[in-house]
N, C-alpha and C positions, 0 to 999 in steps of 0.2 A: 832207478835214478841213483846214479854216484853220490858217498860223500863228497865229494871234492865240491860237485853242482850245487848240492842241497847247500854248503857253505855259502857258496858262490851268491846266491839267492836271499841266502839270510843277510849277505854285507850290503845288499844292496838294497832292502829292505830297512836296515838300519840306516844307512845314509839317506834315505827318502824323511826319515821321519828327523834325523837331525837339521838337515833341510828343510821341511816346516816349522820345525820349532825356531831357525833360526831366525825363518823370515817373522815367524809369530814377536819373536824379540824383538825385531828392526819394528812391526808396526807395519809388516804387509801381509793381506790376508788374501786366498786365492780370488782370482778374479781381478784385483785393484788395478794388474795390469792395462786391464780393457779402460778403464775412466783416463781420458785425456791430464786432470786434471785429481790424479787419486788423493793425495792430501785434504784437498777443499770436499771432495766428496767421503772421505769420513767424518771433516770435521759438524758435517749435516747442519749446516748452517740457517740451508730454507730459505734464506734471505733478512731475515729476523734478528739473528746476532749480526749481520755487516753493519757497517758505519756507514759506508763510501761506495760509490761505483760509478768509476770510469772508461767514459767510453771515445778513445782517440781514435777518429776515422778521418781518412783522405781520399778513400772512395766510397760511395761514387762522387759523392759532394766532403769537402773537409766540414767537418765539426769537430767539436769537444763536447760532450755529452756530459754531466756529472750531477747526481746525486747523491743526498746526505742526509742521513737520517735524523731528524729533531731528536733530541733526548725526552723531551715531553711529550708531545703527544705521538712521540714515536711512529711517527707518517714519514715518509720520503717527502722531501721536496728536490726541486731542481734547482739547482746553484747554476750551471751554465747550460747554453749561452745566454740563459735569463734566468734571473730569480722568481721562480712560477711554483704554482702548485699543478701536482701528477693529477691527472684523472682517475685513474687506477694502480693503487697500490701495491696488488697481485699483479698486476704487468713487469713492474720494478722488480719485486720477489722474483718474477719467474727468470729474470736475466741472471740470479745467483744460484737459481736452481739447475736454468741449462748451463750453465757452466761444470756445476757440480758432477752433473749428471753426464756431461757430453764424453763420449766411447767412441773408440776409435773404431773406425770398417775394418774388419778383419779382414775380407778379402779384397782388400785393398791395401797391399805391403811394398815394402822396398820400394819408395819413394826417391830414395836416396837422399844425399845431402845439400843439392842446390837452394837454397831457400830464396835465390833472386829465381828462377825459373816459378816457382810456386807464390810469387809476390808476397815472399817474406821476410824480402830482404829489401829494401823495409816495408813492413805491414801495410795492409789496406785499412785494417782497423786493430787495436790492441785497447784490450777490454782487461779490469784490474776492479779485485776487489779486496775493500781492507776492513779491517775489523778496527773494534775501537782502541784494542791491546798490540794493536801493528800489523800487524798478521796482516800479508795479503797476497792475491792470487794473481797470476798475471796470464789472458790469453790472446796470443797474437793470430791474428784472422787471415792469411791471403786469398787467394787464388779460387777460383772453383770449377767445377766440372758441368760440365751441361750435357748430362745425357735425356734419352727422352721421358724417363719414367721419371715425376718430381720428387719421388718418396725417395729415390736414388741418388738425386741432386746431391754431392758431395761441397766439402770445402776445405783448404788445408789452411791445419791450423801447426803452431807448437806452444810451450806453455812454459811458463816461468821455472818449472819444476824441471822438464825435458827440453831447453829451448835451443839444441841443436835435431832433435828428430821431429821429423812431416809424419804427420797424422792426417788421415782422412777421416772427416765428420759429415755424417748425414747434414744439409744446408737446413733442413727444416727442424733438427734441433735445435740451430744458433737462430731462429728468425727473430728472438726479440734482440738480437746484438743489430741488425739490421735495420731498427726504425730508426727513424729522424724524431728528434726532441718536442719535436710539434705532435706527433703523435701519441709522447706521455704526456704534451700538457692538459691540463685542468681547464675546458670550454668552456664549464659553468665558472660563473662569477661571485655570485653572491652565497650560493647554497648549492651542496652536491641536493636535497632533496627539502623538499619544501613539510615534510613533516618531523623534522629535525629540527624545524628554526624554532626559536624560546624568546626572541624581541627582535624589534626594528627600529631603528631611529633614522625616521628620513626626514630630508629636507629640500625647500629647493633655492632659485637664484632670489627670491622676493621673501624672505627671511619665514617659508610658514614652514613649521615641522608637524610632525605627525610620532609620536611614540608609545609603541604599546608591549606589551608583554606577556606572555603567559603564566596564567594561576591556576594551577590545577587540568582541569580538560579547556577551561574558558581561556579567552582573552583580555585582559583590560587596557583601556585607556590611560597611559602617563601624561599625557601634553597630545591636545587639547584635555581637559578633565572633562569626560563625555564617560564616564564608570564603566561599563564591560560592554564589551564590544561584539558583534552579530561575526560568529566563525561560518557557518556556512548561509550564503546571501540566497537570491531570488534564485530558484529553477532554471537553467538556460540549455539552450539545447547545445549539443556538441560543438568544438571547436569544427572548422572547416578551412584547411590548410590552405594561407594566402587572403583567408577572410581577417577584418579587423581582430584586436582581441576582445572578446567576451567585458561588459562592460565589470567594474566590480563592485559588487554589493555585497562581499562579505570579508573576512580575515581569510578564509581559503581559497579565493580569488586573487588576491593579494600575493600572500604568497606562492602561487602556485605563478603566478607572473614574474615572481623574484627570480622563481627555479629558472624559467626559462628563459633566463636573460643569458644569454651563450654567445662565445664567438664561434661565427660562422663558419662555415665549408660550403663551397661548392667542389660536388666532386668531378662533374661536367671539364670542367674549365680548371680543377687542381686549385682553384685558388681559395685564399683562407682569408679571415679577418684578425689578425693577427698585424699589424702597423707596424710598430716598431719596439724593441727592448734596450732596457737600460739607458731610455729618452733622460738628457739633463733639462731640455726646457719644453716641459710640461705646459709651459701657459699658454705655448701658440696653440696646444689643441684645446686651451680651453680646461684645463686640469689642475690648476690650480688644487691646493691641499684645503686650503681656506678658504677657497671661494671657486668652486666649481660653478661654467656659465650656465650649467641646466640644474643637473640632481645630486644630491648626495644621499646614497644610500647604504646604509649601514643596518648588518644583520650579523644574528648572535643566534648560531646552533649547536646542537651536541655533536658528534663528530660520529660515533657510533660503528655499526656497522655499513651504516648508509655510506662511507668512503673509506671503510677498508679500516679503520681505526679502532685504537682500542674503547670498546664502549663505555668505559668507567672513566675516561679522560674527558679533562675540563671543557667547559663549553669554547666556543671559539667563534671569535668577532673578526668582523673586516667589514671594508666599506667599499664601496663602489661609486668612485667619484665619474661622472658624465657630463662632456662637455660637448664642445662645436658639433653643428650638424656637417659634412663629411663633404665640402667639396661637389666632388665629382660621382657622390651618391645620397640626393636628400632623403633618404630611406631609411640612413644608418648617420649614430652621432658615434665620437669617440668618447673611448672610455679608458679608465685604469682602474687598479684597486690601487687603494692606499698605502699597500704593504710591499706594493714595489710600482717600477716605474716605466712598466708596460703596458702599450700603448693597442688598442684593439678599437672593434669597431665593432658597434651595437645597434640593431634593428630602433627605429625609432617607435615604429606602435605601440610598442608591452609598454617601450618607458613612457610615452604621451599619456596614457591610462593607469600609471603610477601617479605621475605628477597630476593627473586630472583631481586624484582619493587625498593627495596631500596637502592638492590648496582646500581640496571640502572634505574632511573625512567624515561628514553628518553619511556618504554611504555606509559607512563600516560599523555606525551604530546599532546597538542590539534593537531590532525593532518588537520584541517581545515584550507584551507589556507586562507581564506578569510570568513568574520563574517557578512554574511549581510541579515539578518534573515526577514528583510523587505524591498530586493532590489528593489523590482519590484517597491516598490510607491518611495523609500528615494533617490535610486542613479540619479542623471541627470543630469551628465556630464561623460563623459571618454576621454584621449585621451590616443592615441597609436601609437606607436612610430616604424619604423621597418625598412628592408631595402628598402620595396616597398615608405615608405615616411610616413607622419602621417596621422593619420586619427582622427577627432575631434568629434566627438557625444554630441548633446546635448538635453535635452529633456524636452520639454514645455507644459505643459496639456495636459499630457501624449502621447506626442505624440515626435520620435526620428528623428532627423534631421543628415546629414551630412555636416556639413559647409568647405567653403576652404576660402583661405584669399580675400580679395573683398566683404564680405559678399553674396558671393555664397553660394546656399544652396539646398540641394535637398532629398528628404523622404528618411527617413532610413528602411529596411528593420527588422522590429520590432523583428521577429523569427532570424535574424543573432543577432541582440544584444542579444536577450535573450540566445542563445544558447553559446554565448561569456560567459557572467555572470553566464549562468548553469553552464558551464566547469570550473570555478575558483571557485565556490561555491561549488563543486561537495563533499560529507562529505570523511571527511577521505581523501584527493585527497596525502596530504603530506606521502611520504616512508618515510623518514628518517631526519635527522640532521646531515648533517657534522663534525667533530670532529674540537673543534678551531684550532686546530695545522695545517688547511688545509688553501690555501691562496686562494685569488680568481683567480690567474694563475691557481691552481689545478683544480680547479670548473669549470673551463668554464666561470668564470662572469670577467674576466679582460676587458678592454676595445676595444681590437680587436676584441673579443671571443663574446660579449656579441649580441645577437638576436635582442632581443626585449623588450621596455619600457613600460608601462602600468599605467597611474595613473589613479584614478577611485574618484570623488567627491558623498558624501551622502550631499542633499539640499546645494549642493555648489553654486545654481546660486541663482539669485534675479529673484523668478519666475513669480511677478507682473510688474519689468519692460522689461521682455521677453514678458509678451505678450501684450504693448503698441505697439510693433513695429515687429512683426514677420519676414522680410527683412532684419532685424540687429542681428548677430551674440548674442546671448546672455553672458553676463559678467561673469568672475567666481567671485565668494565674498573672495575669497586666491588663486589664481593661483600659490602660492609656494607651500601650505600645502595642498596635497590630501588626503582624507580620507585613501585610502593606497594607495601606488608607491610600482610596482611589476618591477625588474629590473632578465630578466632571459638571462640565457647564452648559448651556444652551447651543442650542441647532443651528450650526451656521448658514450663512447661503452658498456657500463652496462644498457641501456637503459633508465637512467635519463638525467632529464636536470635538475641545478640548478639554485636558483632562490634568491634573495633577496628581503624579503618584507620589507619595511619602515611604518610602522602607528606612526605618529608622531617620538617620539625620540625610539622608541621601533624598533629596525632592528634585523633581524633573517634571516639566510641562509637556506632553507630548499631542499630536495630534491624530485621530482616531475615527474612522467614519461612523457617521451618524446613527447605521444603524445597529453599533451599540448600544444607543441609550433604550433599545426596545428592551433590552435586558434589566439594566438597573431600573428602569421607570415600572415594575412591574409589584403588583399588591401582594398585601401578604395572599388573601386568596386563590393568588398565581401559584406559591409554595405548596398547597396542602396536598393531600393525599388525594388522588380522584379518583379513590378504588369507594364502587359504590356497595350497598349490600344486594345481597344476591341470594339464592334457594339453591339448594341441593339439586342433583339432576334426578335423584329418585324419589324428590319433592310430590304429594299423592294432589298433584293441582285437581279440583273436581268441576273450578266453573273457571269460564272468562268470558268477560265481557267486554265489550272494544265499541266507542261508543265515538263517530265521525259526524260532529255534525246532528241531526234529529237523525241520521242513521246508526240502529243499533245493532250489534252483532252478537248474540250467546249461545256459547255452546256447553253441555254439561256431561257428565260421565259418573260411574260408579270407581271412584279412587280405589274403593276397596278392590276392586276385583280386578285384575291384571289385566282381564283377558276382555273387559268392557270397551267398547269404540264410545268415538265423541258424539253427541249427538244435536244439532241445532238446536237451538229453543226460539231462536229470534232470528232475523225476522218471520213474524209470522206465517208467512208462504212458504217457506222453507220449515219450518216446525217438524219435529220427527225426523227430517234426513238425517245421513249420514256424514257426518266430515271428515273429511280428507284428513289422514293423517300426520302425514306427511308437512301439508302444511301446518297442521294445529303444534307438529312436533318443531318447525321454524320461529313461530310465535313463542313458544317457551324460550328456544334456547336460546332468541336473539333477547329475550329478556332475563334470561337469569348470568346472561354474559356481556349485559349493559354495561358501555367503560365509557366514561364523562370524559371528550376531548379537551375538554376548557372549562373552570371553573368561572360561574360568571358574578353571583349576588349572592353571599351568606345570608344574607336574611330581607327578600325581596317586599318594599311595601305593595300593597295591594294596586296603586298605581303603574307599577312595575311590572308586578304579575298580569294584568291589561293589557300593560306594552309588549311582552312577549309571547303574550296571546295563549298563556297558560291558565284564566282566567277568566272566562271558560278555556278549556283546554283547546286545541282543534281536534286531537285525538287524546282520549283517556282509558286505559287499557286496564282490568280489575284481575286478579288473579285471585282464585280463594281458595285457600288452602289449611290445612289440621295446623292451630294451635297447640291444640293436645290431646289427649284421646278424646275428651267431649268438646271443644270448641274448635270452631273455625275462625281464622281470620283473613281481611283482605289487605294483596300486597297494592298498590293504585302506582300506576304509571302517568305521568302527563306530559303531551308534547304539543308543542308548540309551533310557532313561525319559524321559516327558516333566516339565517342573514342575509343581509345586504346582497353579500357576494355567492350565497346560493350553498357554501362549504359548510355549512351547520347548521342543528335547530335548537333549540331552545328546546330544554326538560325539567322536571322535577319531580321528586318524588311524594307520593302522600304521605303526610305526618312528619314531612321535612319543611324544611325556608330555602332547603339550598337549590339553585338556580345555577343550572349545566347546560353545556353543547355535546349535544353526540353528532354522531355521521346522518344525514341528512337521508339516507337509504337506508338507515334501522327501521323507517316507519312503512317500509316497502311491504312487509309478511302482513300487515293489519290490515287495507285494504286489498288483497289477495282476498277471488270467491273462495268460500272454503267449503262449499258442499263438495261432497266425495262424489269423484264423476266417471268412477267404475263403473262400467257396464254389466260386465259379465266377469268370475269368475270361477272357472271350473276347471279342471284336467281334463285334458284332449282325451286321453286314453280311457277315460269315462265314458266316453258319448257310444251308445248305442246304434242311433237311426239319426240322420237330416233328411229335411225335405227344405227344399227349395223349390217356390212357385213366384213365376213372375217373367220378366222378359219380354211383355208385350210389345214394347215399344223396339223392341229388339230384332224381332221375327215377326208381329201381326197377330200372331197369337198368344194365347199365353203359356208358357210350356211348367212343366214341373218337372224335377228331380228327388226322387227318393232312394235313398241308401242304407243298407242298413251292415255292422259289423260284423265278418265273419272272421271269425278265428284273432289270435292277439299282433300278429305278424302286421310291420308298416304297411298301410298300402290297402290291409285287408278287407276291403267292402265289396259291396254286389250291389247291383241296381235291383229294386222290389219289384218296379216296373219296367216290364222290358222295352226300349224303345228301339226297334225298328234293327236296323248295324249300327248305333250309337255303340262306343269301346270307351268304357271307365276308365280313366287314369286315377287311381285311387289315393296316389301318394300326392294329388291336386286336393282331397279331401283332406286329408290330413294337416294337407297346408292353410286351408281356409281355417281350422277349426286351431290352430295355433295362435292364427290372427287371432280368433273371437273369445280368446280364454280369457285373454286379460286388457280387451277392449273398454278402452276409456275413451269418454266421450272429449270433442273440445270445448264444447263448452253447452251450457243448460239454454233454452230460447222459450222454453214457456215450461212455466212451474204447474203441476197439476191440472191445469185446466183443457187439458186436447189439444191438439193437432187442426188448425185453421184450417180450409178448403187450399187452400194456395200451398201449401204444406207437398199437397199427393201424396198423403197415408192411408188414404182409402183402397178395398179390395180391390177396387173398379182403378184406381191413379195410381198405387203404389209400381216402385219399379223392382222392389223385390221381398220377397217374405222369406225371411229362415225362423226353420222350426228344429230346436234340438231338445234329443232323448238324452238325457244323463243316467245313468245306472241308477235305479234304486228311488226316483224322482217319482212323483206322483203326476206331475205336470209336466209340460215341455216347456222352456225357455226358449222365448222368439224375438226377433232383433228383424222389425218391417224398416225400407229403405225408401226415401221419396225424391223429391227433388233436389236440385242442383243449387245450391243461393251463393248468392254474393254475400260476406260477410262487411260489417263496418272495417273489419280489420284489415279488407281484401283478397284474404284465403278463402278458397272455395270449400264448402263443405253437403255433404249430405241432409238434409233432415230425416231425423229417424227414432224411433218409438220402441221401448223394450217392455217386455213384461214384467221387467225387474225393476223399473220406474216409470211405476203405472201414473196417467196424467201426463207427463213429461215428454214435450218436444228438445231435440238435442240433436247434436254435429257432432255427425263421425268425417276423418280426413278424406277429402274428395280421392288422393291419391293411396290408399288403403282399399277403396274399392271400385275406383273406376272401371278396373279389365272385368269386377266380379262382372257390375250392372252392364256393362257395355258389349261384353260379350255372348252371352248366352250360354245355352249347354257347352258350346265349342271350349270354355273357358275347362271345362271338366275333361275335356274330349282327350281318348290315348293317344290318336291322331294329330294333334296339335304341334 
């Protein structure tokens, strides 16, 4: 390379960079070319710093379009062709952003300079935006291209900056230059969102208002004075579009009706609800400022982000005045807000179901009768007042006490308070409100009439020095001022009972069904603990005695030794057996896991003990058990009648006065036979030899099977005697003697005395004999089979005789060995 080039290249080089630098001076940076509109697009406006925007179109319909920023709460509103609020305020924004942003089509040049061929001489639309310091942008809109692909859709524009050169712009950059003012207006009326709103003041044409406000998460009542008011109402199921509105019973009913007060669209038919703008005589619809002919309604929200607004700006009021119903649509009344003078038309149902809560707002009332949203740790104290006497509760490291005067004191039963407290907290428990005009003669709360008192303390005690001394009644810190005093009256015949609550100086008569007063009317004995005493489960029990009636039941054991069974004592006929473990182990545990459903007489007279037939008992159950290493003592159970309604019986225990209901099936395990009705138990894998003889009635003769074990293998036996081609199925043996391992009988039919003729347990009548060898046995254990009986019960059962309960006729299950007896050898047969 020449110097002469290499100069050449260095000058040219140098004038590139003087060339950016100059442009960096003018305030052009590469690129800026491309933006239609490069000024507005450095000065990164966003929409945020404009003031103003203007939008003059003459096609395809002439409008004036114009927006202006509030300085306060710094929202857009629209100024023409009506004074309205935007719907969305990022819509607005976005018309200063495509401006900013909008680039020209590169491959799309040399347009030239007709700007009436490109309809922009004069504009379709010219779009202008000006800041609060003057500053403003100006874009003039013509002409457009209609190719097939939309994203290609062009539009020629030029622009304050360049307003002799045609630009092509993609159409779907400019689309918010293109809507009509109806489309930024603000549809809702009273509230962009219904949980934004902070008060209401409505009214309507017959002078009744309704005004409330919120405090905190709640609501309260200003006008009517009705104190705080119920935010969420009764359960309803979903709206159903074209169905009435949802009736209201709550503050979120309410307003969520406000929300949807909208002018309409149909998009079918294009048409809107939208009347007229900038109306000067208001009163033919009925609009009146002063005297709207239906509603006036007036709401106060924060603005937030719920419409686009700064959320730290003031709250914000307007009213929505509603008047005439609509002509030529009784469906829909006219309406305006108050903050300007446009005229729209509003669905008549949300509002009929406003004006319904306005002339009565007794729906919107808190129907809770009681507010105590953290009872369970804040309340510990109650007392209650009634005809049985008072009852005082108090509750110390969380634990509920019944105190009486003496500083007597005794555990409260934690589930009856709670279930006290569930039932006055219960949501929504309030029906109704009495009309003033009613006295407390009418109500049931006069002083003869009146039930039961109720005051109830949240952290009313001094709960550090309750528990210096647990023996001493604990102090209230106001024994005048209860958190609230519920004073309720007699049982009306509409099914309420009235009530007066007191919180503080705030008193309110409400109405409450009746079957509240099962709660307050209830004795102290209702409160106490109903935990009864109870034994250990590795308690050494050695006797019981269960005594029904002149029938008595004992059975006895050696406690000391583990591995001793129960053994009858009584009744006599049964002496010596064995008892059933299983059930003598139901007896214990249904006893030592005794829970009193209902406390009924602390200290029953003997008269009383009669009446519930404790007195003699009907059943009285003895348990005796180590005192200490040398004595025994007995624990005594006694039960009684069941009730009325069959749900409980009458108990008590020995060496008590107190007088309980349990479950009426605890006394189930007591008459339960409890002789052990095990047969047989051995291991199969034991057995040596069976014989089986019998099957007369089966074949004419009587045949026999004997087998004995050979080898340890399933299956493994041989026949002793060989019969004829008879073929062993030996794994049929195996099967039989699984059954008879731990064959229990169903039930005992004659205690020691033999087997009756009608029986058929004789050699000559039985229908089957087994004889089994157990290893190591000096004797065979044998189990004779007889007849077929009908039981009382209807089950059909065997009678049948074991060596193992000599004397004893018993039932084995008909279906256990019908194929044995029915069958014969074939039952054994490989053949089979």
């Amino acid at each position: 390379m020449s110097f002469r080039t290499t100069y050449i290249l260095f000058g040219v080089l140098i004038a590139m960079l003087l060339l950016l630098g100059f442009n960096q001076f003018l305030g052009v940076r590469p690129g800026d070319e491309l933006y239609v509109l490069p000024d507005l697009h450095r000065a990164k406006l966003e929409g945020k710093e404009a003031q103003t925007i203007t939008i003059e179109r003459t096609k395809p319909t002439a409008e004036k379009v114009v927006f202006v920023r509030d300085d306060g709460s710094k929202t857009w509103r629209l100024t023409s062709p009506a004074n309205a609020r935007v719907s969305d305020q990022a819509a607005v924004n976005a018309i200063v952003s495509q401006l900013a942003d909008a680039r020209r089509e590169e491959r799309i040049d040399d347009l030239g300079a007709n700007l009436a061929a490109r309809e922009l001489d004069p504009p379709n639309a010219k779009v202008t935006v000006a800041t609060k310091d003057g500053k403003s942008w100006t874009l003039n809109v013509g002409g457009q291209s209609t190719p097939g692909d939309p994203t290609k859709h062009v539009v020629y524009v030029t622009s304050s900056e360049n307003p002799k050169q045609i630009v092509a712009v993609r159409r779907i950059d400019l689309d918010s230059v293109y809507k009509t003012s109806k489309e930024f207006r603000d549809r809702t009326l009273v509230t962009p969102s219904s949980l934004n709103i902070t008060a209401v003041d409505l009214s309507d044409a017959a002078k009744h208002v309704l005004q409330m406000k919120k405090e905190g998460e709640g609501w309260k009542f200003i006008a009517p004075d009705y104190g705080t008011a119920a935010f969420h109402g009764e359960t309803a199921a979903p709206a159903v579009p074209g169905a009435p509105p949802r009736k209201i019973t709550g503050v979120k009913d309410l307003v969520e009706l406000l929300e949807e007060l909208k002018v309409g669209y149909d998009p079918e038919k294009k048409v809107d609800d939208f009347v007229a703008d900038n109306v000067t005589d208001v009163a033919k619809f009925g609009l009146d400022k002063d005297k709207p002919t239906f509603l006036r309604l007036g709401v106060t929200y924060k603005p937030g982000v719920a419409t686009g607004g700064d959320p730290d700006a003031a709250p914000v009021t307007d009213t929505l005045l509603v008047g005439n119903v609509v002509n030529d649509d009784k469906e829909k009344r006219y309406a305006r807000l108050e903050s300007d003078n446009n005229v729209v038309k509003v669905a008549v149902k949300p509002l009929d179901a406003i004006a319904a809560v306005i002339e009565n707002p007794n729906a919107l009332r808190n129907r809770d009768l009681l507010s105590l949203p953290e009872r369970d740790n804040k309340v510990d104290a109650i007392d209650l007042k009634n005809a049985s006497g008072t009852v005082r509760l108090r509750k110390v490291d969380g634990k509920w006490k019944v105190w009486e005067d003496g500083n007597k004191s005794q555990p409260a039963d934690l589930s009856a308070v709670n279930v006290l407290l569930n039932s006055l907290t219960a949501q929504r428990l309030v029906r109704d409100f009495p009309p003033a005009s009613k006295t407390d003669a009418d109500l049931g709360l006069d002083d003869k009439s009146r039930t039961a008192e109720l005051s109830l303390w949240t952290e009313g005690l001094n709960a550090e020095e309750a528990k210096k001394d647990d023996k001493v009644e604990p102090k209230l810190k106001d024994p005048k001022q209860p958190s609230y005093r519920l004073i309720f009256g007699k049982k009306m015949a509409d099914g309420l009972v009235y009530a007066i609550r007191e919180r503080g100086k705030d008193i309110l008569r409400v109405a409450l069904p009746d079957t509240t007063l099962a709660r307050v009317e209830e004795r102290k004995i209702d409160f106490l603990d109903r935990a009864l005493p109870t034994f250990p489960e590795t308690a050494a029990v050695s006797k019981i005695a269960i005594q029904q009636g002149t029938k008595v039941t004992e059975l006895e054991r050696d406690a000391k030794d583990e591995k001793s069974v129960w053994k009858l004592k009584q009744p006599p006929d049964l002496a010596g057996r064995n008892a059933d473990r299983a059930k003598v182990a139901a007896i214990l545990e249904t006893l030592r896991t005794l829970q009193a459903e209902r406390l009924v007489n602390e200290k029953a007279t003997p008269a009383e003990l009669k009446e519930y037939q404790l007195d003699p008992a009907e059943i009285k159950v003895t348990l005796t058990m180590p005192k200490n290493e040398k004595e025994t003592e007995d624990k005594v159970y006694f039960f009684g009648k069941t009730t009325a309604n069959g749900e409980r019986r009458y108990a008590k225990l020995g060496g008590g006065d107190l007088v309980f209901q349990v479950r009426p099936e605890v006394t189930t395990p007591f008459s339960a036979p409890l002789v052990d009705l095990q047969v047989f138990s051995f291991e199969p894998t034991a057995v040596k030899q069976v014989k089986l003889v019998g099957w007369k009635k089966v074949s004419g003769l009587t045949q026999t099977l004997e087998v004995e074990r050979k080898g340890t293998e399933a299956g493994g036996w041989t026949l002793k005697t060989q019969l004829g081609d008879f073929a062993l199925d030996g794994k049929k043996v195996d099967d039989l003697l699984k059954e008879l391992a731990r064959l229990k009988a169903d039930k005992i039919i004659v205690f020691k005395k033999g087997a009756p003729p009608e029986h058929e347990l004789t050699e000559q009548t039985r229908a089957l004999f087994i004889e089994i060898w157990v290893e190591n046995a000096k004797e065979p254990i044998t189990l004779t089979i007889g007849k077929l009986l009908d039981t009382p019960e209807k089950e059909k059962g065997y009678a049948a005789q074991s060596s193992t309960m000599p004397g004893d006729v018993f039932l084995v299950p008909e279906g256990q060995f019908k194929s044995l007896v029915n069958e014969g050898l074939k039952y054994f047969s490989a053949g089979k």
